[in-house]
ROFIGU-255519 format. One record per atom (N, C-alpha, C): y negated, z negated, x negated. Coordinates in pm, whole numbers, padded with zeros to 5 digits, always signed. Atoms other than C-alpha are relative to their C-alpha. Layout:
// residues N
YZX;...
// end
This chain:
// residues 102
+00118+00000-00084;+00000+00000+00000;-00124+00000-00089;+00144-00027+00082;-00362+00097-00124;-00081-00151+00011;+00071+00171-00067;-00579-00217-00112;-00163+00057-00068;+00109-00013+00098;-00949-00128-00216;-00127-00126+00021;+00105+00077-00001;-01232-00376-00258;-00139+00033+00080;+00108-00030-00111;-01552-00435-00063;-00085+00131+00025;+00061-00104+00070;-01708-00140-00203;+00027+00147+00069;-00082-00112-00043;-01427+00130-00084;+00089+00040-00123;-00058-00027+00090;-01315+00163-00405;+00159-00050-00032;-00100+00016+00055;-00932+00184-00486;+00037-00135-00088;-00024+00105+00112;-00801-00130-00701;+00170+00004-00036;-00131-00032+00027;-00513-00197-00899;+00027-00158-00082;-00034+00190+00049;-00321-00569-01018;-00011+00055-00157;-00048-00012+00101;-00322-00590-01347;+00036-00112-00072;-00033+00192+00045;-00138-00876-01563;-00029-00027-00184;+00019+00046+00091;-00262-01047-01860;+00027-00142-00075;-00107+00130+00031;-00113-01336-02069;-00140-00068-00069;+00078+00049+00034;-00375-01581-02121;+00072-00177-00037;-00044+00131+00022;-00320-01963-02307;-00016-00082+00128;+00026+00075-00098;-00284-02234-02067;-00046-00160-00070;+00071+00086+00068;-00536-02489-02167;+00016-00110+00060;-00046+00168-00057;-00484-02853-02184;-00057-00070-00104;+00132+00119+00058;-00709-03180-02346;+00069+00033-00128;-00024+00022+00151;-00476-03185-02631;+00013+00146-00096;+00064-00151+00106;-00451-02793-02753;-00136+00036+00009;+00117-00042-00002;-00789-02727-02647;-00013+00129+00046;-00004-00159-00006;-00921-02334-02597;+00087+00070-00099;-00109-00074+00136;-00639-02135-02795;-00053+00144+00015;+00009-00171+00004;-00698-01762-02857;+00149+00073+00003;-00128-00035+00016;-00458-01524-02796;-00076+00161-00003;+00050-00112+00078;-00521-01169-02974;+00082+00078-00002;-00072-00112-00034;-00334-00829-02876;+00004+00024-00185;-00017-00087+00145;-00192-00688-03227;-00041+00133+00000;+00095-00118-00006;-00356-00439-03362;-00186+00033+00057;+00117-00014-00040;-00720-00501-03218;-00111-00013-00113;+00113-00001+00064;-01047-00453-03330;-00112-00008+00086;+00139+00027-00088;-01376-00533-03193;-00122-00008-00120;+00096+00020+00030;-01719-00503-03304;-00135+00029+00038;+00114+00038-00076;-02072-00617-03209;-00095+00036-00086;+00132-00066+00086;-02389-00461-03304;-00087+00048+00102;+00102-00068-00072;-02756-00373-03193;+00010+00158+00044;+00025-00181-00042;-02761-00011-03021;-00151-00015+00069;+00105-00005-00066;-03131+00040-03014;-00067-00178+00020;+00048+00122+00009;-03255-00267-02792;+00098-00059+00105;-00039+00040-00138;-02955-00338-02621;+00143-00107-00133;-00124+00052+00026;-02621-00555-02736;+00101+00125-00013;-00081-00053-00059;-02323-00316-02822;+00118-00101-00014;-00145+00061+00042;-01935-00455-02797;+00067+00137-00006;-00073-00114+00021;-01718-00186-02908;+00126-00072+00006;-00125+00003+00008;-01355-00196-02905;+00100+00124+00048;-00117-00091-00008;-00983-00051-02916;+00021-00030+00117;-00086+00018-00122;-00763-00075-02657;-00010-00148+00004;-00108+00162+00037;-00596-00399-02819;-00144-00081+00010;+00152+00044+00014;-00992-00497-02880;-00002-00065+00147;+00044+00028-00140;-01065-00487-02476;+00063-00127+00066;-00105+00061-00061;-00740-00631-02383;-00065-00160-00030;+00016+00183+00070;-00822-00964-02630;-00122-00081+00072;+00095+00074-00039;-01178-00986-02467;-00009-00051+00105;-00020+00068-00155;-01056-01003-02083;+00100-00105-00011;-00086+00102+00022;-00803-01261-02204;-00087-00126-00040;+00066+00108+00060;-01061-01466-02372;-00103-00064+00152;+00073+00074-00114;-01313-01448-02079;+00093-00066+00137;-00119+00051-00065;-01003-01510-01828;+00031-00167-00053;-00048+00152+00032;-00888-01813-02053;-00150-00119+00008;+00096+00093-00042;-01268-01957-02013;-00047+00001+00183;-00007+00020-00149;-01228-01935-01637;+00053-00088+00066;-00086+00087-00067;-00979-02153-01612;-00028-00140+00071;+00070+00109-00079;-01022-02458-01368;-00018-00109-00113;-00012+00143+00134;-00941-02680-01681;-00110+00029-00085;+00076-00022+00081;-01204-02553-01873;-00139-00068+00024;+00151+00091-00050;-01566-02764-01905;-00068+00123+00022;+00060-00162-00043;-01807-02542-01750;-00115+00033-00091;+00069-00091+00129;-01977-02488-02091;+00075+00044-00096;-00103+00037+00111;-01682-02444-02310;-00055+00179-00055;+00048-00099+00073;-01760-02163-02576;+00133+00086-00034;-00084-00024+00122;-01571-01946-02804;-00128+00090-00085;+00030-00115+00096;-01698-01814-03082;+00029+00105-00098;-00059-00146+00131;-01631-01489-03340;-00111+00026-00093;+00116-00093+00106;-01799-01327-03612;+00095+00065-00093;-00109-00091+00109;-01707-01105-03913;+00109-00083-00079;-00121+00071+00126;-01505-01370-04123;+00085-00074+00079;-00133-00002-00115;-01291-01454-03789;+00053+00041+00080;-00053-00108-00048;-01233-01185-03619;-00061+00121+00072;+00121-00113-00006;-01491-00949-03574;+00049+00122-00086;-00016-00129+00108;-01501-00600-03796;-00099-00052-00083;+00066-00011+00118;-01692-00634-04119;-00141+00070+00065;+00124+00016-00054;-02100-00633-04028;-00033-00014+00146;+00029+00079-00096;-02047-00782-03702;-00084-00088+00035;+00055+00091-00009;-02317-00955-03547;+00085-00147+00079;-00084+00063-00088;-02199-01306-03397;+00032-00003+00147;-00012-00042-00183;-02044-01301-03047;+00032-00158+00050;-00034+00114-00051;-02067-01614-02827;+00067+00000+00133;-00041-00007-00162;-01887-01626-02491;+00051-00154+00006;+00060+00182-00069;-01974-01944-02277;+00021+00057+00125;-00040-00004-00147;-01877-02032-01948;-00140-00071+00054;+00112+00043-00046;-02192-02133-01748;+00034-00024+00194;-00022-00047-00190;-02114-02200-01366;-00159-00102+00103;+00155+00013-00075;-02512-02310-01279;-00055+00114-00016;+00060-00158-00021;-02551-01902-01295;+00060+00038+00134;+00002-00049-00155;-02579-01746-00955;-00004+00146-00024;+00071-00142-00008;-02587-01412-00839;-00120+00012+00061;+00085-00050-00038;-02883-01265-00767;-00017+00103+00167;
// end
């Protein structure tokens, strides 16, 4: 059966293996083999580039800071000397849940 979202648009499940966070491991990363990612100014905007394996790692990361267990500031951070590409600017992803939509 088709199922599409509010929109009209088509959708599709898709499954991703994210850590299951708890007081004593903390936020764990979990990183598709083979990825690459890297962050840099385009112009005056933010870019994130990535592979496949790249994309995959970043909806896993923002997914694993979704989780109900998670404080609703909990961070992660990257850069070039942990897993970024070589002249990576740093990348922060934070959970914020006093942001609204507009």
């Amino acid at each position: 059966m088709d199922i599409f979202n509010s929109w009209g648009v088509k959708t599709k499940d898709v499954v991703i293996r994210i850590p299951c966070y708890t007081r004593e491991s903390g936020v764990c990363f979990f990183w598709e083999s083979d990825y690459a990612i890297k962050v840099e100014i385009l112009g005056d905007a933010i870019g994130i580039t990535a592979n496949r394996e790249g994309l995959i790692s970043l909806a896993s990361h923002c997914l694993n800071l979704a989780q109900d267990a998670i404080a609703p500031f909990g961070c992660m951070e990257f850069d070039e000397f942990n897993s970024l590409e070589e002249g990576s600017l740093p990348l922060i992803l934070q959970r914020d849940d006093s942001l609204h939509t507009i």
